[in-house]
N, C-alpha and C positions, 0 to 999 in steps of 0.2 A: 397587381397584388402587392403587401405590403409586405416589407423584409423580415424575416424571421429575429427577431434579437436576440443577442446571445445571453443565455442565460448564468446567473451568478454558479452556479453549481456543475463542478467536472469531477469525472469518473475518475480514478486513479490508481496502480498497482501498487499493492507492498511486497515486498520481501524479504524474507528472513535474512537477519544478520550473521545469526549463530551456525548457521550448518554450515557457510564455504568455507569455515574453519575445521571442519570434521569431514571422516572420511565415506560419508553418509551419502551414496547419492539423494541427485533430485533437487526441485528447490518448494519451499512451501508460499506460495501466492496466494494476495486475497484483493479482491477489487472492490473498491469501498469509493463514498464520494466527501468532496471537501466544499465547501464557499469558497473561491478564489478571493472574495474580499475583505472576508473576515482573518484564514487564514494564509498569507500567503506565502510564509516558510514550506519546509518538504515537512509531512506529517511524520510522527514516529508511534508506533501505538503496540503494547505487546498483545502477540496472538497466539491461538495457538499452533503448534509446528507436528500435525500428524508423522512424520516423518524422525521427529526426537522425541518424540511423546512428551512432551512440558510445552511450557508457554514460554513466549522468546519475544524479544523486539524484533518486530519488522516494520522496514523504512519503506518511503514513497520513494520510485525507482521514476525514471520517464523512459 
């Protein structure tokens, strides 16, 4: 059988920036995918954060 090759595209976590600065528990995650070749800085992308009711940046965590 022929080897699987790895493909351009991986799964990634974000997480909110703005709550570990509040006294709010929890954290607000979202798993989202990137190009490793196109992009290959950490993404940053605002989402929304059910937990502070607004939309917040959340960063690509590993």
């Amino acid at each position: 059988m022929a080897k699987k090759a790895k493909g351009n595209r991986i799964q990634v976590i974000m997480e909110c920036t703005e709550q570990k600065t509040t006294d709010i528990p929890g954290t607000s995650r979202y798993i989202t995918t990137k190009n490793r070749k196109n992009t290959t800085e950490r993404l940053e992308l605002k989402k929304y954060n059910p937990n502070l009711k607004k939309v917040t940046v959340h960063k690509e965590i590993k």
